[in-house]
C-alpha positions in Angstrom: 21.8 11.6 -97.6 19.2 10.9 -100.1 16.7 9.9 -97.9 16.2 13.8 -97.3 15.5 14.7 -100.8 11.9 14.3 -102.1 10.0 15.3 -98.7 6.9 17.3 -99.3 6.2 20.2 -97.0 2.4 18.0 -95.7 4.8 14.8 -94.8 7.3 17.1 -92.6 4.6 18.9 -90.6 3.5 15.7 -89.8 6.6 14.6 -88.6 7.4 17.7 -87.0 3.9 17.5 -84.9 4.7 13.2 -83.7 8.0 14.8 -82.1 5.7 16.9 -80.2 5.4 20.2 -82.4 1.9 22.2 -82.3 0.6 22.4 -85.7 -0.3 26.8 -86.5 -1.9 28.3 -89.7 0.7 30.8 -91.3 0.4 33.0 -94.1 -0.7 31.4 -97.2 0.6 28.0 -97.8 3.2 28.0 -94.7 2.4 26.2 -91.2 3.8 27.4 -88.3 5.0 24.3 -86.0 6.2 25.5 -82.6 8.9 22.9 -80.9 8.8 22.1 -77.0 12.6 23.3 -77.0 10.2 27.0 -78.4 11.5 26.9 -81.6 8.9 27.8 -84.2 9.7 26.4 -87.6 8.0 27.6 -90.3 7.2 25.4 -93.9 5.5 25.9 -96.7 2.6 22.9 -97.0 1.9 22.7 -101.0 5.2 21.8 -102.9 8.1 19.4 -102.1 11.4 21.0 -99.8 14.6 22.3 -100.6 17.2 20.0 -98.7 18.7 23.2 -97.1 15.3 24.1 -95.9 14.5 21.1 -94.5 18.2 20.8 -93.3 17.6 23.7 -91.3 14.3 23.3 -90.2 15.3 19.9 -88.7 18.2 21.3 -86.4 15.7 24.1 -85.0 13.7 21.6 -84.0 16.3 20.2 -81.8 16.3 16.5 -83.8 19.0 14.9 -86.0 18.1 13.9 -89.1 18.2 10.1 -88.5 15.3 10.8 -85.3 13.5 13.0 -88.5 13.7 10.2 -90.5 12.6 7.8 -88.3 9.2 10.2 -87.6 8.4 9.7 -91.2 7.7 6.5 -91.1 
């Protein structure tokens, strides 16, 4: 699963938001997306992601990691 590794916190958000996640300021360098399924995932904006992090952050929102994937483009 290499395609996960290298994603920068900006480049998820993003991704998070086109699968219909509102964008929210958190503390410091985090963002607060909340998911239609009401999930609120929570990523820090500035450095590149941890796989687990992002792992995790993917199946809150309710996507697998091939519809993430497909968002980054």
């Amino acid at each position: 699963m290499g395609r996960l590794r290298g994603i920068k916190g900006k480049e998820a958000i993003k991704a998070f938001v086109k699968a219909g996640g509102i964008e929210r300021k958190g503390k410091g360098d985090h963002v607060n997306t909340k998911m239609p399924n009401g999930q609120i995932i929570t990523i820090p904006s500035s450095k590149e992601l941890k796989i687990g992090l992002l792992k995790a952050a993917i199946k809150k929102a309710g996507l697998t990691e091939e519809e993430f994937s497909m968002l980054l483009k």
